[in-house]
PASEFI-296466 format. One record per residue (C-alpha): residue in three letters; x negated, y, z. Coordinates in steps of 0.001 Angstrom, whole numbers, plus 500000, padded with zeros to 6 digits. Last residue first. Layout:
N
ALAXYZ
...
//
This chain:
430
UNK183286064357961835
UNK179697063033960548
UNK179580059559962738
UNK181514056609963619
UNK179600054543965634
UNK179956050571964604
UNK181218047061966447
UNK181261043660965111
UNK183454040732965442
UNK183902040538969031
UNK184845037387969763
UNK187791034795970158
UNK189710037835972433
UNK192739036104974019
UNK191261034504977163
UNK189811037885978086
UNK186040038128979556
UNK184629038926975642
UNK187009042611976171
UNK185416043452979405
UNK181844043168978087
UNK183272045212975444
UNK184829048101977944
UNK182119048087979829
UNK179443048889976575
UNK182123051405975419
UNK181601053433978788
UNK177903053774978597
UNK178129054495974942
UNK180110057519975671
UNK183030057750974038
UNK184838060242971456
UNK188261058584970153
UNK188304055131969378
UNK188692052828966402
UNK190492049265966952
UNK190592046816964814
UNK192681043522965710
UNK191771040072963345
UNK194373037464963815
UNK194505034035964404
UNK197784031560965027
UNK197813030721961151
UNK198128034345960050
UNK197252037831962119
UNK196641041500960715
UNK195927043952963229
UNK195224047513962716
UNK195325050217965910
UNK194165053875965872
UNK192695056559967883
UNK191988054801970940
UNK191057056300974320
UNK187966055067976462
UNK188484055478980054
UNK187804051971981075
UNK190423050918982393
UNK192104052362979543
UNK190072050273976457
UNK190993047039979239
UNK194816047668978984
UNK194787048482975473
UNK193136044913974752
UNK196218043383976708
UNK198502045688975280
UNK197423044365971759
UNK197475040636972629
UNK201072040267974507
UNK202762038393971483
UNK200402035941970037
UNK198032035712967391
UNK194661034974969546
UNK191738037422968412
UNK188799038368966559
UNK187850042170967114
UNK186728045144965124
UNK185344047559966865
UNK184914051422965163
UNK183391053745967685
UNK183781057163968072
UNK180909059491969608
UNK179011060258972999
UNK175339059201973444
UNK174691059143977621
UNK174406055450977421
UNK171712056027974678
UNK169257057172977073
UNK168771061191977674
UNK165536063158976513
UNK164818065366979082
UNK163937069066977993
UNK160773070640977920
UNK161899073576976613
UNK158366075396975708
UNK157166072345973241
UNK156566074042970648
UNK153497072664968778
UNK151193074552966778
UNK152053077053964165
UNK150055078373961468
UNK146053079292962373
UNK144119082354960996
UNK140642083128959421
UNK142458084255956027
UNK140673082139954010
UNK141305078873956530
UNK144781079856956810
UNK145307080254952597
UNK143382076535952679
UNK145965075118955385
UNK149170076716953462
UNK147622075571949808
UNK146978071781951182
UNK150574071670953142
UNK152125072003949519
UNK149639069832948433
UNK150828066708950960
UNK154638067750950159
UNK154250067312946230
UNK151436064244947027
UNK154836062928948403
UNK157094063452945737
UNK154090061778943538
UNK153231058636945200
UNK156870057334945914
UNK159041058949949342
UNK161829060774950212
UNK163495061607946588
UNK165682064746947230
UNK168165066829949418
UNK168327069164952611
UNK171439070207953595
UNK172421073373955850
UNK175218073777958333
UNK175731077057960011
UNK172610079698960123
UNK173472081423963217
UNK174174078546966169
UNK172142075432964315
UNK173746072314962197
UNK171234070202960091
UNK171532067889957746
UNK169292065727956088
UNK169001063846952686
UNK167075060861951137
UNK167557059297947862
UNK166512055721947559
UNK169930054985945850
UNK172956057600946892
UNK173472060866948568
UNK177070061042948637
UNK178124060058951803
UNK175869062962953331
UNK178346065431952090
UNK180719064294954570
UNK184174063713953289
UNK183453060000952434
UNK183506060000956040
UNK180453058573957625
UNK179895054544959289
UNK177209054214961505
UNK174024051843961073
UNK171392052797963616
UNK168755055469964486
UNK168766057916967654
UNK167402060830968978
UNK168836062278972391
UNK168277066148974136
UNK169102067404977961
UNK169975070403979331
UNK171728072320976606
UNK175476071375978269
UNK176782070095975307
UNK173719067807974638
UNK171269068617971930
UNK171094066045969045
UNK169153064161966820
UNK170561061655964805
UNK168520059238962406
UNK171193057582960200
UNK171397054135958258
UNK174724054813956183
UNK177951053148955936
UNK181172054971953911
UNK184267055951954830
UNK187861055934954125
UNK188886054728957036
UNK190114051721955031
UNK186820051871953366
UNK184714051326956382
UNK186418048188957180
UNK185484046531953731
UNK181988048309954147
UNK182232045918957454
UNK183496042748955677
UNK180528043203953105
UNK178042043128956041
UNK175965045260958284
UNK173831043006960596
UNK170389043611959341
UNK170877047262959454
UNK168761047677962290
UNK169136049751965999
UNK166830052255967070
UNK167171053947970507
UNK163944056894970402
UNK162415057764973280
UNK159785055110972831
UNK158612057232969661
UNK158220060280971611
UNK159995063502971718
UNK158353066443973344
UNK160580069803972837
UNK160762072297970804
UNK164387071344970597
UNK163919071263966281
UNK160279069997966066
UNK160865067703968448
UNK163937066093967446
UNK162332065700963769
UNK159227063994964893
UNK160940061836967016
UNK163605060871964036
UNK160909060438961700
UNK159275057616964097
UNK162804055828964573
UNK163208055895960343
UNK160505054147960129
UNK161089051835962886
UNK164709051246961772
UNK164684047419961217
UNK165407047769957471
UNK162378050116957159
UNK159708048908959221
UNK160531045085958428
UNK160866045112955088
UNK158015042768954871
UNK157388042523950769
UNK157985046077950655
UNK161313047835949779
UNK162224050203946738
UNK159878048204944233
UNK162426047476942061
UNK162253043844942811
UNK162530044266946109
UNK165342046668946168
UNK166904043842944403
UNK166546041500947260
UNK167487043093949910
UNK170802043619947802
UNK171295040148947997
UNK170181040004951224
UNK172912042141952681
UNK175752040816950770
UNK176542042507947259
UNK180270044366946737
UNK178968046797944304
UNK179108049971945154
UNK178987049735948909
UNK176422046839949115
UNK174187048618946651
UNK174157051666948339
UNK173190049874951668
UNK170283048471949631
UNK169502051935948339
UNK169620053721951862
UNK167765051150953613
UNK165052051594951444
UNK164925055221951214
UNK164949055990954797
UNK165233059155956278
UNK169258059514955675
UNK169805062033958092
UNK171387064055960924
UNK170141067123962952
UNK171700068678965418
UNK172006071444967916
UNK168962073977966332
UNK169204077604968074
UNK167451079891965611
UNK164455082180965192
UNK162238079459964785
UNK164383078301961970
UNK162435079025958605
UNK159350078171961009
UNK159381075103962372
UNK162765073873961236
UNK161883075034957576
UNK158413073778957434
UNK159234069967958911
UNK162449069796956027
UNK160333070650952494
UNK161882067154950769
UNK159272065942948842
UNK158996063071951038
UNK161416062802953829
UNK159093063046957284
UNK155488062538957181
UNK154815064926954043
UNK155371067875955912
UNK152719067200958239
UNK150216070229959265
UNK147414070535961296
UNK145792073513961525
UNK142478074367963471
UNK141380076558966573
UNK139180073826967935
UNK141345073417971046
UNK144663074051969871
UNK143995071141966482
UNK143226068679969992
UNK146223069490971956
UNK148404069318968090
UNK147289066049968179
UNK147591065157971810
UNK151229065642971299
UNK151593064363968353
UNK150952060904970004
UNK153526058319968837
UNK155617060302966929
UNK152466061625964811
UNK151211058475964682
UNK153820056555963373
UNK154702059439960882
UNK151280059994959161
UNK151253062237956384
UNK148562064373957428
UNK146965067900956386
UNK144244068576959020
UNK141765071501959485
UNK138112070883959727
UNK135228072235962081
UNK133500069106963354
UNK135717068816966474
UNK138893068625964757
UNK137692066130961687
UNK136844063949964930
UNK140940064560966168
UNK141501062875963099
UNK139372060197962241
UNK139816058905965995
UNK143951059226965184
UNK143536057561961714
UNK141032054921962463
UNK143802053851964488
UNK147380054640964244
UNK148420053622960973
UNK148438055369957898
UNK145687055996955279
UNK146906059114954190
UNK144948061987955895
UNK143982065167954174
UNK140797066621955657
UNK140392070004955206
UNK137604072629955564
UNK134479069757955107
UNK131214071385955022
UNK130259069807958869
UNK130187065935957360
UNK131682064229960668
UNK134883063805958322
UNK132724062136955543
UNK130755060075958249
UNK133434058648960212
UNK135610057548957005
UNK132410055588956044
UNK133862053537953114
UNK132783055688950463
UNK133809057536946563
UNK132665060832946045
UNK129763059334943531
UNK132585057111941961
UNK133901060232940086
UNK137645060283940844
UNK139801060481937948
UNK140946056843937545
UNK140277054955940522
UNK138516051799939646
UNK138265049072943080
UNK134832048857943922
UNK134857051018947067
UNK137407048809948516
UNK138374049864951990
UNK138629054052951107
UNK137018057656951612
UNK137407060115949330
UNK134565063024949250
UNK134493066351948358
UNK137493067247946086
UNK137267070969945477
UNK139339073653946163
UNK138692076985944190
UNK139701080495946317
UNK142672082284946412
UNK145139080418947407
UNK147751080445944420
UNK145103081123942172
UNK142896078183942910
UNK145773075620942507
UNK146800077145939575
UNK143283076586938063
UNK142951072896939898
UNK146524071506938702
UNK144776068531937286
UNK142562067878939347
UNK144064068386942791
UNK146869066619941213
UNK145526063496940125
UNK143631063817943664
UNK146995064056945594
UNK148549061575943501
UNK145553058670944227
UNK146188059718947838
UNK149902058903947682
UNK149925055120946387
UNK146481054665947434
UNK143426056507948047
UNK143049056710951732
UNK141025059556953580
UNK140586062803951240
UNK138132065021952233
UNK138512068406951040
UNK135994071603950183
UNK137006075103949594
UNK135435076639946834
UNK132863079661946926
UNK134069081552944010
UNK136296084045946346
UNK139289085130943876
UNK139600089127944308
//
């Protein structure tokens, strides 16, 4: 039987998402209901700009005190979307102490302090759930918390980044420069007027912490994450990439070691065979795969951010907290039981594609052979081509640890024959 009492929500930030979670909320109310058993009801929406028109929301639940709405004592969820660490975190972990559960979609704070997040849900016996702060629509955080709880998780690797992804697209398919591309995304829409955060890898670094955790059970924070940009990535290296017959994608990578000890999460440009199912997600598509002991190698696919795929994720975290609240029970917390060490990129091993500028003269190529073997990196293949007394020499490697391909570059730059080092990428996916 359907209890007639609803469930109330606060909903802090109405913009590109929050607007879709109360569209939604309203307009999906009846199925809403019967999927959790009792009414929920919009209670209050806090934003900046009370004036501003929101279509659908009576202005009567419209305020600007955040503090007050979550400090309200009726409230059963809050749903945060305002970003940002602060007044999100204090709005949060108040919602906490005044009785409410916590939907969020908050990436940079999450990876910065989940931790003390989930601490503070523990404490007050109340949810808080995220699946909208990693890959949109995509149901991934659900799945590795509880699909695979029962599993042994060894990597996960992803496109988390729509931006990046559809400018990187755009270079591939059609030949464009960096900022050409840039450009177009920002016309579309796909990138903000600061790309910073996405084309710079901090968004992507904060999805990979989240991520790692989740799947070690482990604590992985933000600052434990190496994050490189895809500033740098030009025509001439897509040119490169093809040759191999790969493609270039901006990847978050999380990994357990060999040995099990120790964990790493990085994000940076590497290029992916074409092979690789990951080569083919294309535009602002995102897509993550992850490879565990029983279940193999699973994918998961779709559009990883915009107002309404991530409202989908926000509601779908909505109906679990509300069914928990009915029921008088909690989903999971964090897992964190492992505790593992999360190892500096010097540890990372994979191949690396280098392509170098050099002198075109006889003795060259054993030369740079000579300092890849002093160093104890192995090479997989050799291409030079050389005209008017330069050449261009690329060399891609066998499995290295970043540690040992750092020597062997500073190495490289010290020989009288090596102009400069041209660029240098991880091969990834093989």
């Amino acid at each position: 039987m359907m209890r007639t009492r609803p469930l109330k929500v606060a909903l802090l930030g109405c913009g590109v998402v929050g607007s879709e979670v109360a569209r939604i909320m309203t307009t999906h109310a009846d199925d809403l209901a019967a999927r959790i058993g009792a009414p929920v009801e919009l209670a209050g929406v806090a934003v900046r700009r009370p004036s501003k028109l929101r279509e659908g929301i009576p202005q009567e639940l419209v305020t600007t005190d955040a503090t007050a709405l979550v400090k309200r004592g009726d409230i059963d969820v809050v749903v945060e979307v305002i970003g940002g660490i602060e007044p999100a975190r204090t709005l949060i972990t108040t919602a906490f102490e005044h009785g409410a559960s916590v939907v969020s979609a908050n990436k940079a704070l999450l990876a910065q302090d989940g931790a003390a997040l989930h601490a503070a849900a523990g404490q007050h016996g109340k949810d808080l759930y995220y699946e909208a702060a990693v890959a949109g629509a995509i149901p991934l955080i659900r799945p590795l918390r509880e699909s695979l709880a029962g599993d042994k998780v060894n990597r996960v690797l992803g496109i988390v980044n729509g931006t990046t992804n559809f400018i990187l697209d755009k270079m591939d398919s059609t030949g464009a420069g960096y900022q050409e591309a840039l450009d177009e995304a920002t016309a579309l829409g796909y990138a903000e007027a600061d790309p910073t955060a996405d084309v710079e890898g901090f968004d992507a670094a904060a999805k990979a912490a989240i991520l790692a955790g989740i799947a070690f059970h482990t604590r992985v924070r933000l600052d434990d994450v190496y994050r490189e940009g895809m500033t740098e990535v030009t025509a001439a290296d897509f040119a490169s990439a093809r040759n191999m017959g790969c493609t270039i994608k901006l990847l978050a990578i999380c990994e357990r070691a060999e040995d099990g000890q120790s964990v790493t999460a990085r994000v940076h440009p590497a290029m992916i065979p074409l092979s690789h199912p990951l080569a083919s997600v294309r535009g602002a598509y995102n897509a993550v795969f992850v490879e565990s002991d029983a279940s193999g190698q699973l994918m998961f696919y779709g559009p990883g951010a915009g107002g309404a795929p991530t409202a989908s994720a926000v509601l779908g975290d909505l109906v679990a907290v509300c069914r928990n609240r009915l029921s008088g029970t909690t989903g999971p917390g964090e897992s964190a039981y492992t505790a593992l060490p999360v190892s500096g990129m010097g540890e990372v091993v994979t191949r690396y594609h280098i392509s170098l500028d050099v002198a075109d003269k006889p003795g060259v190529l054993a030369q740079v052979a000579t300092v890849f073997a002093e160093h104890g990196v192995s090479i997989d293949t050799v291409r030079q081509q050389g005209k008017d007394g330069e050449a261009s020499l690329v060399v891609v490697t066998h499995r290295a640890s970043d540690a040992a391909l750092g020597g062997t570059v500073d190495a490289l730059r010290k020989l009288d024959t090596v102009r400069g080092v041209a660029s240098i990428m991880r091969v990834e996916g093989e």
